[in-house]
C-alpha positions as a LaTeX table, in Angstrom:
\begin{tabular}{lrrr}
\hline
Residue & $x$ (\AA) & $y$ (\AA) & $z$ (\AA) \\
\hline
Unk1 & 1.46 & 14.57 & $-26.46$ \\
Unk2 & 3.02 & 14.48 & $-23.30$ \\
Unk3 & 4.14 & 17.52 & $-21.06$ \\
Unk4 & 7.42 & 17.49 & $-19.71$ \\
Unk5 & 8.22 & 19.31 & $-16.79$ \\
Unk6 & 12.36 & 20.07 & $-17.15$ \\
Unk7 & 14.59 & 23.29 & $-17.28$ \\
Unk8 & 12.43 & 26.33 & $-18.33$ \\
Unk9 & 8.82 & 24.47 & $-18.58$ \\
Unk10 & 6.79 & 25.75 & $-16.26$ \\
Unk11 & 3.33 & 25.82 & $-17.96$ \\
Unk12 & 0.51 & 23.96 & $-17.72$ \\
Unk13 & $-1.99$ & 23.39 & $-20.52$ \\
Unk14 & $-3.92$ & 20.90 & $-22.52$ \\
Unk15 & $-2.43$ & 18.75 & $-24.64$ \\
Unk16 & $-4.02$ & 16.12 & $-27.16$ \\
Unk17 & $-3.27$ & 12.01 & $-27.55$ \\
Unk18 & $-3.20$ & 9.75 & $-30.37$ \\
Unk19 & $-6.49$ & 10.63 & $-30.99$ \\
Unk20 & $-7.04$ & 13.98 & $-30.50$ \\
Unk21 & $-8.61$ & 14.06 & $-27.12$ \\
Unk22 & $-8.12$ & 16.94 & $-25.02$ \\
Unk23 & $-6.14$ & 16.36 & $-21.84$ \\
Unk24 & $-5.35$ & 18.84 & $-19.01$ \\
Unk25 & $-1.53$ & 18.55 & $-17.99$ \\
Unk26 & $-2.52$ & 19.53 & $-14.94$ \\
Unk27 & $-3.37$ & 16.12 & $-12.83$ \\
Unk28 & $-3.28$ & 17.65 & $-9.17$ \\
Unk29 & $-6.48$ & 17.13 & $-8.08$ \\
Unk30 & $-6.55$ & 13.20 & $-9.60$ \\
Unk31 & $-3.17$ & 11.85 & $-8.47$ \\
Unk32 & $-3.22$ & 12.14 & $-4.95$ \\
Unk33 & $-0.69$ & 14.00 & $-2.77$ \\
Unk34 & 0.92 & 10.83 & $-1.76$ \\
Unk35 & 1.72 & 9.54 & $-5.38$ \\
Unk36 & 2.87 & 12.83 & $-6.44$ \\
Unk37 & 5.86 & 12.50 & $-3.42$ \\
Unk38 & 6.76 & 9.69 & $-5.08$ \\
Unk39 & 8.15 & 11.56 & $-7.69$ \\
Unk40 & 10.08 & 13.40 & $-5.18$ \\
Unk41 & 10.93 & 10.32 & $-3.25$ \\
Unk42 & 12.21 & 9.05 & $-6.55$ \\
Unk43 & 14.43 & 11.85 & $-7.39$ \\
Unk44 & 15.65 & 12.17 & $-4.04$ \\
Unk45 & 17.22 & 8.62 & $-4.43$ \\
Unk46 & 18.69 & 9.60 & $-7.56$ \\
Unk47 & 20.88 & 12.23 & $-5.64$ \\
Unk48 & 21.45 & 10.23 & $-2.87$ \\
Unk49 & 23.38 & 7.81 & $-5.23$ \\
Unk50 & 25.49 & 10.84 & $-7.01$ \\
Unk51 & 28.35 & 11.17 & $-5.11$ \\
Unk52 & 29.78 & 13.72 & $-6.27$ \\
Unk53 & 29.92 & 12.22 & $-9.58$ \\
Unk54 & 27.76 & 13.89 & $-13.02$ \\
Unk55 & 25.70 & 10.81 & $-13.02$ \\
Unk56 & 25.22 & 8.25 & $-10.41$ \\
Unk57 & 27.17 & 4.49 & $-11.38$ \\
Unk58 & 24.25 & 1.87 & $-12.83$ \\
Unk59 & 26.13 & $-0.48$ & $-10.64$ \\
Unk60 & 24.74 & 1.22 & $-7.06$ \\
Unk61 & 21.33 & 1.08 & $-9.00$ \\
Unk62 & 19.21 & $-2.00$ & $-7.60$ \\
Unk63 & 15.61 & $-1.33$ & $-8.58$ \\
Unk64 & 14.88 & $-4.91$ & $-6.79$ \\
Unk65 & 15.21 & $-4.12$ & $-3.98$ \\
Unk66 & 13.87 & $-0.36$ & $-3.84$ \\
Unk67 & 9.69 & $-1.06$ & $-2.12$ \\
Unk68 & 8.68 & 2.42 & $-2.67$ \\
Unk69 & 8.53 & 2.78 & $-6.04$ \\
Unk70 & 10.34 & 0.05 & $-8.10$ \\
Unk71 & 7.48 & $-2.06$ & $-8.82$ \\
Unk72 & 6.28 & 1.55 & $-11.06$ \\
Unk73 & 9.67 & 1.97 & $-12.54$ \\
Unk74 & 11.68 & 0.40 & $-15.87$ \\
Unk75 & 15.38 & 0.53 & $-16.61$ \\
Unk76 & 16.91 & 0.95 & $-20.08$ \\
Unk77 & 20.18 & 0.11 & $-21.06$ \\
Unk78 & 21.72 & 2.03 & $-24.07$ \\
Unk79 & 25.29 & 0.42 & $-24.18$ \\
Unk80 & 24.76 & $-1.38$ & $-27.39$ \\
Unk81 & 23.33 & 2.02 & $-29.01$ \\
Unk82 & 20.13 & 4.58 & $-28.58$ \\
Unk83 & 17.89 & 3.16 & $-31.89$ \\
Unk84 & 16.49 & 0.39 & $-29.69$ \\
Unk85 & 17.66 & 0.05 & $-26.03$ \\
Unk86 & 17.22 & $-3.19$ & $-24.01$ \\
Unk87 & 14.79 & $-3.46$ & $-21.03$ \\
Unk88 & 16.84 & $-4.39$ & $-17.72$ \\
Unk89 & 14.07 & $-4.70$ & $-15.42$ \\
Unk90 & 10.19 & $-3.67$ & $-15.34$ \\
Unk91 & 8.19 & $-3.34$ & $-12.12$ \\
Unk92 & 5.44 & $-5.69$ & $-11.22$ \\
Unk93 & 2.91 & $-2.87$ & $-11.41$ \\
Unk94 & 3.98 & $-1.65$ & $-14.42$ \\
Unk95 & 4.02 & $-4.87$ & $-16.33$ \\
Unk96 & 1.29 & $-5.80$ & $-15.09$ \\
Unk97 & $-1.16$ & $-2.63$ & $-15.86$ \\
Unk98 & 0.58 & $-3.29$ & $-19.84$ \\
Unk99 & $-0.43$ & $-7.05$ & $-19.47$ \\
Unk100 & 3.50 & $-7.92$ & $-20.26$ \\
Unk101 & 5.16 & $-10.57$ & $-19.79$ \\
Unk102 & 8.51 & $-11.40$ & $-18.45$ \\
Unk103 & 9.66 & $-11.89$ & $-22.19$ \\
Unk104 & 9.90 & $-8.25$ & $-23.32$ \\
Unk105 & 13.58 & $-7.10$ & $-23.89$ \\
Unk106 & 13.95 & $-4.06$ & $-25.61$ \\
Unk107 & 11.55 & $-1.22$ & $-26.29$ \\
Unk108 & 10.74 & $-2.20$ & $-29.82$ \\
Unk109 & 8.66 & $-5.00$ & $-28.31$ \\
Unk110 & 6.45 & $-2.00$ & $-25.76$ \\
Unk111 & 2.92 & $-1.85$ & $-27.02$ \\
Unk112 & 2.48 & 1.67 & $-28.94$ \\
Unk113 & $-0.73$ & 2.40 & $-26.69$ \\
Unk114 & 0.46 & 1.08 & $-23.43$ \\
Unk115 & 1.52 & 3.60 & $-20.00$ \\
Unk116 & 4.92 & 1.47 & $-20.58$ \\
Unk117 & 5.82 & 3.79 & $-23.98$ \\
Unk118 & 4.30 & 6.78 & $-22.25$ \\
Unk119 & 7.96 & 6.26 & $-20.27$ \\
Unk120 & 9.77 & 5.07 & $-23.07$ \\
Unk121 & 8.63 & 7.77 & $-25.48$ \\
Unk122 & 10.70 & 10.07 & $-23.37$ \\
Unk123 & 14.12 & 8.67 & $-23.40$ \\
Unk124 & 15.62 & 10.63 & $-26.35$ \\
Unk125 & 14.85 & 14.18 & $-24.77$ \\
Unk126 & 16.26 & 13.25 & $-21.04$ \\
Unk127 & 20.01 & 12.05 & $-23.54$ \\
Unk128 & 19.99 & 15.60 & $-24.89$ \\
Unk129 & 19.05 & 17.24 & $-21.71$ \\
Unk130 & 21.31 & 15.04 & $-19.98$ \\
Unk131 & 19.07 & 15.55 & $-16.35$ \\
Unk132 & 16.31 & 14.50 & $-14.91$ \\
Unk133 & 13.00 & 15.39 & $-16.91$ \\
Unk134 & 9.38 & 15.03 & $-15.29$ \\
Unk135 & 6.31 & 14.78 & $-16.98$ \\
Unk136 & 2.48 & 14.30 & $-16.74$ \\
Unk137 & $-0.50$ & 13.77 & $-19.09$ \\
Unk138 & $-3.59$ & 12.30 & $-20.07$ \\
Unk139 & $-4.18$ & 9.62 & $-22.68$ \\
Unk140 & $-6.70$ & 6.88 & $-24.04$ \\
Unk141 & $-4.75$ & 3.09 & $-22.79$ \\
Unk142 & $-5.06$ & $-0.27$ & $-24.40$ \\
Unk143 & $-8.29$ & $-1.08$ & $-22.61$ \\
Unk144 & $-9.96$ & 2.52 & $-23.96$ \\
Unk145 & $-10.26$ & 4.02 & $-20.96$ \\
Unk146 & $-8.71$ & 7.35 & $-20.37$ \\
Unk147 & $-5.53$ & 7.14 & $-17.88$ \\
Unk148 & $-3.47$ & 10.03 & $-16.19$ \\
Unk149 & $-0.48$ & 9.95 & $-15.44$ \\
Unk150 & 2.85 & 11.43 & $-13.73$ \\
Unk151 & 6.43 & 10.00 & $-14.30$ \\
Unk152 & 9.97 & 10.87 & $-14.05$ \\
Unk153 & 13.34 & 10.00 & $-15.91$ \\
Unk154 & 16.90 & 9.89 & $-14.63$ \\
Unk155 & 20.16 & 8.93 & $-16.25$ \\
Unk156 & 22.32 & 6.69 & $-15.15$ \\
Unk157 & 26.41 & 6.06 & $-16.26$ \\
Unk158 & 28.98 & 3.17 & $-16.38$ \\
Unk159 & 31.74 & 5.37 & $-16.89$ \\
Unk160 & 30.41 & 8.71 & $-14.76$ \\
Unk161 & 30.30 & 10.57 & $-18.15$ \\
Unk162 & 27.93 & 8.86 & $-20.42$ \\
Unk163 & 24.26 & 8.20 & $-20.25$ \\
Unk164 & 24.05 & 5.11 & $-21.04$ \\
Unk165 & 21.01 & 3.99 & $-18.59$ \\
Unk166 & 17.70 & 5.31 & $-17.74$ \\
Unk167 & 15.80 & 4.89 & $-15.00$ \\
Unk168 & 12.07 & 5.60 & $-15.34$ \\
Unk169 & 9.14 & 5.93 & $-12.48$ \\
Unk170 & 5.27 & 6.35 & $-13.21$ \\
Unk171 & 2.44 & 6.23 & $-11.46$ \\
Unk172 & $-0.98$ & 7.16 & $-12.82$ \\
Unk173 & $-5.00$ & 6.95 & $-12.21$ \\
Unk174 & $-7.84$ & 4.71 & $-14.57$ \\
Unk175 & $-10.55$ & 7.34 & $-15.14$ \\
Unk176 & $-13.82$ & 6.87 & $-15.80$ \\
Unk177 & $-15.17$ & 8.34 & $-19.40$ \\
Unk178 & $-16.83$ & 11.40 & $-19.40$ \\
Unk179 & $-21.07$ & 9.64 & $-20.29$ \\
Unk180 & $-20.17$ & 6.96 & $-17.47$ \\
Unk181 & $-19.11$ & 9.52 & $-15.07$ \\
Unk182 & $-22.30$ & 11.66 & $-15.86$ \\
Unk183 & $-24.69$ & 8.27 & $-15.90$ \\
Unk184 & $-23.29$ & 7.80 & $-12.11$ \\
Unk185 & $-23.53$ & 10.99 & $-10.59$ \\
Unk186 & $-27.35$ & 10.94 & $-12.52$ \\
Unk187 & $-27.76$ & 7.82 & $-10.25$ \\
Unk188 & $-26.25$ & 8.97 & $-7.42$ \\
Unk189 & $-28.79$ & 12.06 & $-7.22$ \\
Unk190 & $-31.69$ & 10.09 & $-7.90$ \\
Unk191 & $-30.70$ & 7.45 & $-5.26$ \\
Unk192 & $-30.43$ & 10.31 & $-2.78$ \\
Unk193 & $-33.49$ & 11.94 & $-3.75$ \\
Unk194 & $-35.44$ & 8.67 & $-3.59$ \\
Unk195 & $-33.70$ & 7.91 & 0.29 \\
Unk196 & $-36.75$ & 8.54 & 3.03 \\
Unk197 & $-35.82$ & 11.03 & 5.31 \\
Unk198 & $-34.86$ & 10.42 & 8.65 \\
Unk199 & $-37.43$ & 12.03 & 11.19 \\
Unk200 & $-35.84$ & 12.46 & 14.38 \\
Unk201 & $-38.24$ & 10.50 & 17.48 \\
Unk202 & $-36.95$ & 13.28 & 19.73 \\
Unk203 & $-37.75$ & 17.37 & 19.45 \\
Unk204 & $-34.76$ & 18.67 & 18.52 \\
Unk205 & $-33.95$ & 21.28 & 21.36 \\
Unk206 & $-31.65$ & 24.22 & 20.38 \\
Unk207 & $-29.05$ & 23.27 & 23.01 \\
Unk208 & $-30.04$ & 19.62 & 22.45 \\
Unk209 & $-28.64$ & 16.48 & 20.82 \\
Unk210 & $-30.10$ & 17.45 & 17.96 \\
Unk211 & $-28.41$ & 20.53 & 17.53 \\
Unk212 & $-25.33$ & 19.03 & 18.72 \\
Unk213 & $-25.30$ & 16.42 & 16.03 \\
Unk214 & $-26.25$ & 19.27 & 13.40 \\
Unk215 & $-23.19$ & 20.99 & 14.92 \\
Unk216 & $-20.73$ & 17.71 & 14.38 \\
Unk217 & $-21.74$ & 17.00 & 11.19 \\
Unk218 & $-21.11$ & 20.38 & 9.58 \\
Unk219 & $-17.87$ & 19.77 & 11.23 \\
Unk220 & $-17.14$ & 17.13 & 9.08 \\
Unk221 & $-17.78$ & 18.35 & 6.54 \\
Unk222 & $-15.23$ & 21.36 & 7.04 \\
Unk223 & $-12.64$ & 19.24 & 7.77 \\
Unk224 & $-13.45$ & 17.59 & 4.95 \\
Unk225 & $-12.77$ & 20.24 & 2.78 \\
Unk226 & $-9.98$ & 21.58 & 4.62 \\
Unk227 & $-8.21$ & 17.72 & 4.06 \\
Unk228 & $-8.75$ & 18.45 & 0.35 \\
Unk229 & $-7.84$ & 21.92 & 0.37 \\
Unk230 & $-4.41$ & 21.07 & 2.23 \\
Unk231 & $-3.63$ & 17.50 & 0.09 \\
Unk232 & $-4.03$ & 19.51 & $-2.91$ \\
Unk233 & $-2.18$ & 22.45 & $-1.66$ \\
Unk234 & 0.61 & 19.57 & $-0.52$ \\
Unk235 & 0.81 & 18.25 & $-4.26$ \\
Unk236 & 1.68 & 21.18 & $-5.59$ \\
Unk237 & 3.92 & 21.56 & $-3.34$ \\
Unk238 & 5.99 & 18.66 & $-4.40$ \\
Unk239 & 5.04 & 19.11 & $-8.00$ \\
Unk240 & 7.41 & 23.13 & $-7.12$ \\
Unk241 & 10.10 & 21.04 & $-5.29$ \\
Unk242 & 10.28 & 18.75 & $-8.22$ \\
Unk243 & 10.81 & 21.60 & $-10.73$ \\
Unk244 & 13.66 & 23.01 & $-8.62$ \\
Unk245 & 15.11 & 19.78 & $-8.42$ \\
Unk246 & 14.93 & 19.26 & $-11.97$ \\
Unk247 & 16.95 & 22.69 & $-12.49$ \\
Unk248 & 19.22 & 21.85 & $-9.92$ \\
Unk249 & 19.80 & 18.89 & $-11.78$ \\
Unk250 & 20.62 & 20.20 & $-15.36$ \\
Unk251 & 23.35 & 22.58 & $-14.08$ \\
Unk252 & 25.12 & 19.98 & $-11.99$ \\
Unk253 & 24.69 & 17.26 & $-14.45$ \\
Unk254 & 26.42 & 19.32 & $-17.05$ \\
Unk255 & 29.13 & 20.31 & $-14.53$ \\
Unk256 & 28.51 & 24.21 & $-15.68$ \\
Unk257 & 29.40 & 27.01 & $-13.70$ \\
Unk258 & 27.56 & 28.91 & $-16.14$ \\
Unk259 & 26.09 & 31.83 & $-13.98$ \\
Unk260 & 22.58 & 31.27 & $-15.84$ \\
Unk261 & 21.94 & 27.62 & $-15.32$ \\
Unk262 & 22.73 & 28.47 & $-11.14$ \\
Unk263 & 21.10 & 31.75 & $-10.66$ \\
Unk264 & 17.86 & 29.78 & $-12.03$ \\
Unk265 & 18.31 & 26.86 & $-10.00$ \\
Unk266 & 18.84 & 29.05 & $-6.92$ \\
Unk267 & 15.60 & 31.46 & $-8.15$ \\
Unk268 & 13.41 & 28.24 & $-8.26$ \\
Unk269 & 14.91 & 27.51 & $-4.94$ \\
Unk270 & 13.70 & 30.66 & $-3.45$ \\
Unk271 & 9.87 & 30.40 & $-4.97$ \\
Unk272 & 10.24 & 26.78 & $-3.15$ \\
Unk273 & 10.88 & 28.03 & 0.08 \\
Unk274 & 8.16 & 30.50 & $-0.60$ \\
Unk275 & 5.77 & 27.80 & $-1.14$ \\
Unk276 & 7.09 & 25.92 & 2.02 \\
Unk277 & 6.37 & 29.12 & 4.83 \\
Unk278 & 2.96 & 28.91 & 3.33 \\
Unk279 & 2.59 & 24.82 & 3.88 \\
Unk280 & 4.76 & 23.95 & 7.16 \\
Unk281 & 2.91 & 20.38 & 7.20 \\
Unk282 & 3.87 & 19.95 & 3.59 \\
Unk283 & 6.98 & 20.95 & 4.21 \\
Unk284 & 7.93 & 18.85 & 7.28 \\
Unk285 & 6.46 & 15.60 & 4.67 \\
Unk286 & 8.99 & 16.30 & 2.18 \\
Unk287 & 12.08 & 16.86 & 4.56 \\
Unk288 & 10.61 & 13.76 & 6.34 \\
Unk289 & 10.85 & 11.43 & 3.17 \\
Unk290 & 14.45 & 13.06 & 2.00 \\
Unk291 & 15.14 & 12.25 & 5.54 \\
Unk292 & 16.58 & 15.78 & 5.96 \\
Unk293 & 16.41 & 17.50 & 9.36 \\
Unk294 & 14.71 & 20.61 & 9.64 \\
Unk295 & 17.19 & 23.64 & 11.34 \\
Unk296 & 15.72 & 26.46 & 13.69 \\
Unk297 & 19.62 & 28.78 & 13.46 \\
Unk298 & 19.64 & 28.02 & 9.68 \\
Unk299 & 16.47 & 27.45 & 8.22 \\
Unk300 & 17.16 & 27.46 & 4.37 \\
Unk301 & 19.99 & 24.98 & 5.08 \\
Unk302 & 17.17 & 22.14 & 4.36 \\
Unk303 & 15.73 & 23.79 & 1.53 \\
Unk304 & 18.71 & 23.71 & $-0.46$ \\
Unk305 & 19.65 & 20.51 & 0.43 \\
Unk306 & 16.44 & 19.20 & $-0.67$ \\
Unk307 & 16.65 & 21.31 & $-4.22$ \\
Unk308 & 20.28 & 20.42 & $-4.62$ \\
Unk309 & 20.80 & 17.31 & $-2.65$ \\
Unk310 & 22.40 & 16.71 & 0.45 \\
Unk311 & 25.65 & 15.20 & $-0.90$ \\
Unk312 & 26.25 & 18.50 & $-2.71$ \\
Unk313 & 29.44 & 20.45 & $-1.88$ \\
Unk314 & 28.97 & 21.61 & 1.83 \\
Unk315 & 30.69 & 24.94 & 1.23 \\
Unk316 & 28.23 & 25.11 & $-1.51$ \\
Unk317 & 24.78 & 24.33 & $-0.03$ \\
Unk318 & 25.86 & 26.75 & 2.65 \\
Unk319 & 26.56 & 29.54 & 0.01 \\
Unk320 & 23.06 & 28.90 & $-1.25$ \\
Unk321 & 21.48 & 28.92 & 1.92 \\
Unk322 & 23.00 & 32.40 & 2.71 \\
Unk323 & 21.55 & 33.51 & $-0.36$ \\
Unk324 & 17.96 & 32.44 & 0.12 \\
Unk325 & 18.76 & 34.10 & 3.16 \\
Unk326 & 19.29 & 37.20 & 2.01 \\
Unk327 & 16.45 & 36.94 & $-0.43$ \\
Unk328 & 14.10 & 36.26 & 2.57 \\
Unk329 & 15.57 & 39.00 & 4.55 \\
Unk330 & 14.58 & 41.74 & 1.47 \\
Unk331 & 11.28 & 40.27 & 0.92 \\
Unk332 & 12.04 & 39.07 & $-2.70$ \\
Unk333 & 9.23 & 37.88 & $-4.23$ \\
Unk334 & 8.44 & 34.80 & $-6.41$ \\
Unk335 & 10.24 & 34.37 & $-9.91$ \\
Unk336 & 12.54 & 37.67 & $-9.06$ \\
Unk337 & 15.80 & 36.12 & $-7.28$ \\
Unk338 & 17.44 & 35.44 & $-11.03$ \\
Unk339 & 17.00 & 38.82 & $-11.69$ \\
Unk340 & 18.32 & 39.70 & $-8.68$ \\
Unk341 & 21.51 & 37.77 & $-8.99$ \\
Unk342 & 21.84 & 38.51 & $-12.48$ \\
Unk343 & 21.95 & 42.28 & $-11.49$ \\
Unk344 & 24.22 & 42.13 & $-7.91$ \\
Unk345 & 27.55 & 42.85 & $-8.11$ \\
Unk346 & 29.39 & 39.76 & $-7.88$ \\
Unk347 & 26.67 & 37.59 & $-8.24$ \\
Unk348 & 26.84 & 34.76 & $-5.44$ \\
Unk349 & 30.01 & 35.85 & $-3.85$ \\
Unk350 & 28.95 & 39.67 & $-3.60$ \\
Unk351 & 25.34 & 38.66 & $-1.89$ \\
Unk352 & 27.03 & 35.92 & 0.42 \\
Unk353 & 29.40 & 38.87 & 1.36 \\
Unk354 & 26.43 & 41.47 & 1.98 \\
Unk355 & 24.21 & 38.80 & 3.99 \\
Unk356 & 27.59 & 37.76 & 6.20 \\
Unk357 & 28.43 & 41.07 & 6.79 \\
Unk358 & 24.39 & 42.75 & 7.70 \\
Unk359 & 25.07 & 39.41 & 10.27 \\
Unk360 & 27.91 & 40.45 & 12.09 \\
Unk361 & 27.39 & 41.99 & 15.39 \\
Unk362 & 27.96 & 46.06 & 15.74 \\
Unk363 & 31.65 & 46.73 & 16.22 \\
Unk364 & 32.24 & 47.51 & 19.91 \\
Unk365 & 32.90 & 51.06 & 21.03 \\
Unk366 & 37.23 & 51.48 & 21.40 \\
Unk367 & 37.38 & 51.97 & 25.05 \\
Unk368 & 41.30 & 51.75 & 25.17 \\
Unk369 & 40.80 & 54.61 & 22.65 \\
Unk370 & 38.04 & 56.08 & 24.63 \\
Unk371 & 40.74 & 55.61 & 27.80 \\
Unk372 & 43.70 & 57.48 & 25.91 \\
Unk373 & 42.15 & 60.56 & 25.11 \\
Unk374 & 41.07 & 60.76 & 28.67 \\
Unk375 & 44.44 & 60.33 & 30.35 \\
Unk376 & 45.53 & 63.07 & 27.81 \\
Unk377 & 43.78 & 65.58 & 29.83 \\
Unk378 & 45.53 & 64.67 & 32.74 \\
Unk379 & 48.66 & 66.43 & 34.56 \\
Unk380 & 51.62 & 64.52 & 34.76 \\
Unk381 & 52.11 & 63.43 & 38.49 \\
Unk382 & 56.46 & 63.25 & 38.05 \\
Unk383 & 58.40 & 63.75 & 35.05 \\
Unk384 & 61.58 & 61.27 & 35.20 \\
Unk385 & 64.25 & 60.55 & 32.69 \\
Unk386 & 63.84 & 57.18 & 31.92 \\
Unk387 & 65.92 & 55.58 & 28.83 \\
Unk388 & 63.34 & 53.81 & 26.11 \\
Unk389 & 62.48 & 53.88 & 22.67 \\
Unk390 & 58.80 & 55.06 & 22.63 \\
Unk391 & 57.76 & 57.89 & 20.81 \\
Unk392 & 55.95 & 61.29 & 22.55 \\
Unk393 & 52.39 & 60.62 & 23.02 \\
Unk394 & 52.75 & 56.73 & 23.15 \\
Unk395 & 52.23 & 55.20 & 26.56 \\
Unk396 & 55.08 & 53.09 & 28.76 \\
Unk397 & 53.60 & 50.92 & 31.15 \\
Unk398 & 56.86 & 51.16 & 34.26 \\
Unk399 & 56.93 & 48.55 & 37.63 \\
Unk400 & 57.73 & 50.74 & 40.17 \\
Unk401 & 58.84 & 49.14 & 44.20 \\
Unk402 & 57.69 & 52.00 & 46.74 \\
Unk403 & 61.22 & 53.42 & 48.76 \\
Unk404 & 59.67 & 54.82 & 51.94 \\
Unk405 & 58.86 & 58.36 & 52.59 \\
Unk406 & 56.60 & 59.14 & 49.69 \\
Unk407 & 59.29 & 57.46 & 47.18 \\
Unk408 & 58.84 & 55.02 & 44.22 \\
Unk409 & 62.00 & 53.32 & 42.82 \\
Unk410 & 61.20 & 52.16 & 38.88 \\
Unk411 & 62.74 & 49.07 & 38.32 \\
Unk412 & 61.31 & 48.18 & 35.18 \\
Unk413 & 59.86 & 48.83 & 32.14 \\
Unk414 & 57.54 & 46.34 & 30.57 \\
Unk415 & 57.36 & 46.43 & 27.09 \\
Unk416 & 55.99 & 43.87 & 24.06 \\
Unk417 & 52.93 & 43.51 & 26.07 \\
Unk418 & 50.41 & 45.69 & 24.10 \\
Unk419 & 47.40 & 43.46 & 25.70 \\
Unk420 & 48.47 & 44.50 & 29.37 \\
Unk421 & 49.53 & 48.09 & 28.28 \\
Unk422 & 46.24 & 48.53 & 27.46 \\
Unk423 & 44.25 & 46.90 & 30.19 \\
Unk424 & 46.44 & 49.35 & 32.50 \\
Unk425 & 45.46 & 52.62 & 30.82 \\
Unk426 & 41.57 & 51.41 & 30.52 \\
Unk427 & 41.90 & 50.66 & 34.27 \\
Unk428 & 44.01 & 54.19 & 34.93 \\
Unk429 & 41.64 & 56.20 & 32.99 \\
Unk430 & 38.33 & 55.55 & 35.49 \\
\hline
\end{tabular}
């Protein structure tokens, strides 16, 4: 049995085949980083042909011509019903590793114990789930040797509302049984055991070559380990990008506004952009294949646009990104952004509020205010009677013309000019 890695599945376990052998779901350390992008890779096409629509059109769908991964992929046409859909087109690598021919039409005719009906297995659950669903196992293949694999399903639609097409992507890894594998590392041992050592023709001084070599190669080997440690820490990486995208997926497939199908999108989201401050080269990789810019002023722009797509509503993605913001600002920890939503008031709209408003800059101090209650203090120089509608207290700013011998005439009055009143009492108050 297969694990598929959709909606709400997050576990990872051991399953059994056909046969009852054991199998660990989790294929990290056997698929390598660079097969487990594809996945990513894959998906990411699979937005970028949305537009805006529930389901991207079969007809901008041209696995032909798509190098990366369409000679591991299969499409499936359910127009003439679900029972037993018709095989569009099958990828060199993937009919060849079944040892099909170009004669196979529908998925009646897949070989019960090939990696072709590990895809094709799938195809009822990703109709009622109506997103993309990953998945990944381990089983026994036609030739008896035990195979793991990692694949992906997306629909497809004619009419933008009904799945009536699946595309499918695998990739996997031929492993060798269990008594082989321990017969080889049993020679391997001996063969090293039996090797005649290497005596060096040169006393090995402390601050000679010797020491330097002794130096360079345990080097090597921690780099080494650190180019495991990282490729494995990059997998899984992907593998938590894939999940969000998968949740993205299922509440924009299904058009819901549902606050539950978003708020866990946006909470798997957040644990992605988690994972990516921890792995920056990771990181960069993935934005690097979506061909998505990274952005110093708005940093969780990319990560939403990698979880949601970047052909998602801009007014949207930004939404999200102020969100993740905000959850990065408070320190929220992995798995607890739902929550958080689920408990703020007015969900999306109340945190985007809250994170907009902690970014605006301090209100500046009222110095026309500051101004007014000086020049209250102050003795009146003349007292005129001047005609005007102002009320006490309220300030008149007057153009006076200067008569000779200490006199002012006042030939004006300006008024409607609130701006300049202002400036003038700011400037009369120093």
């Amino acid at each position: 049995m297969d694990t598929l890695r959709g909606l709400d599945d997050d576990r990872t376990g051991t399953d059994h085949d056909e046969d009852g052998n054991a199998s660990v779901n989790d294929v990290g350390h056997d698929i390598g980083t660079d097969e487990r992008r594809m996945h990513v890779r894959a998906y990411n096409h699979w937005v970028s042909l949305l537009g805006g629509r529930a389901y991207p059109a079969i007809d901008d769908l041209d696995p032909t011509n798509i190098s990366d991964f369409g000679a591991n992929s299969v499409l499936l046409d359910f127009s003439a019903g679900v029972e037993n859909p018709a095989i569009r087109f099958l990828g060199r690598a993937l009919r060849d590793e079944c040892g099909l021919d170009a004669s196979i039409a529908s998925i009646a005719e897949v070989p019960s114990r090939s990696l072709l009906s590990r895809l094709t297995d799938h195809y009822l659950q990703i109709i009622a789930n109506r997103a993309p669903i990953g998945f990944e196992a381990e089983f026994v293949g036609t030739r008896g040797n035990p195979t793991r694999y990692r694949g992906i399903l997306m629909p497809f639609s004619s009419d933008e509302d009904t799945i009536d097409f699946i595309y499918g992507v695998i990739n996997w890894k031929e492993l060798v049984d269990a008594e082989s594998q321990k017969k080889l590392n049993a020679e391997v041992d001996a063969s090293l055991r039996a090797a005649p050592r290497v005596t060096p023709t040169a006393p090995a001084w402390a601050d000679g070559p010797g020491a330097e070599d002794e130096i360079n190669d345990d080097a090597e080997t921690e780099a080494d380990t650190a180019s495991r440690a990282a490729a494995s820490i990059a997998g899984a990486l992907a593998d938590q990008l894939l999940l969000a995208q998968q949740t993205a997926a299922a509440a924009r497939a299904a058009d819901t506004r549902t606050r539950a199908a978003l708020y866990r999108a946006l909470g798997r989201a957040h644990d992605f952009a988690l994972a990516a401050a921890e792995d920056s080269e990771g990181y960069a990789a993935l934005l690097a294949d979506a061909g998505i810019k990274p952005q110093a002023r708005a940093p969780m722009t990319p990560i939403v646009k990698l979880v949601f797509g970047a052909d998602y509503d801009k007014t949207r993605l930004t939404e999200f990104a102020t969100v993740l913001a905000h959850a990065q600002r408070h320190a929220v920890g992995v798995g607890a952004l739902t929550a958080l939503l689920d408990a703020a008031e007015g969900g999306i709209k109340g945190i985007v509020q809250a994170e907009r408003a902690a970014r605006r800059p301090a209100a500046r101090p009222d110095v026309t205010k500051r101004a007014v209650a000086r020049l209250a203090e102050r003795a009146p120089i003349a007292s005129i009677a001047v005609e005007t509608d102002a009320v006490t207290g309220e300030y008149v700013l007057l153009l006076a013309r200067a008569a000779g011998h200490g006199m002012l005439d006042i030939v004006a009055s300006v008024e409607g000019s609130s701006a300049l009143t202002d400036r003038a009492i700011r400037q009369a108050a120093h």
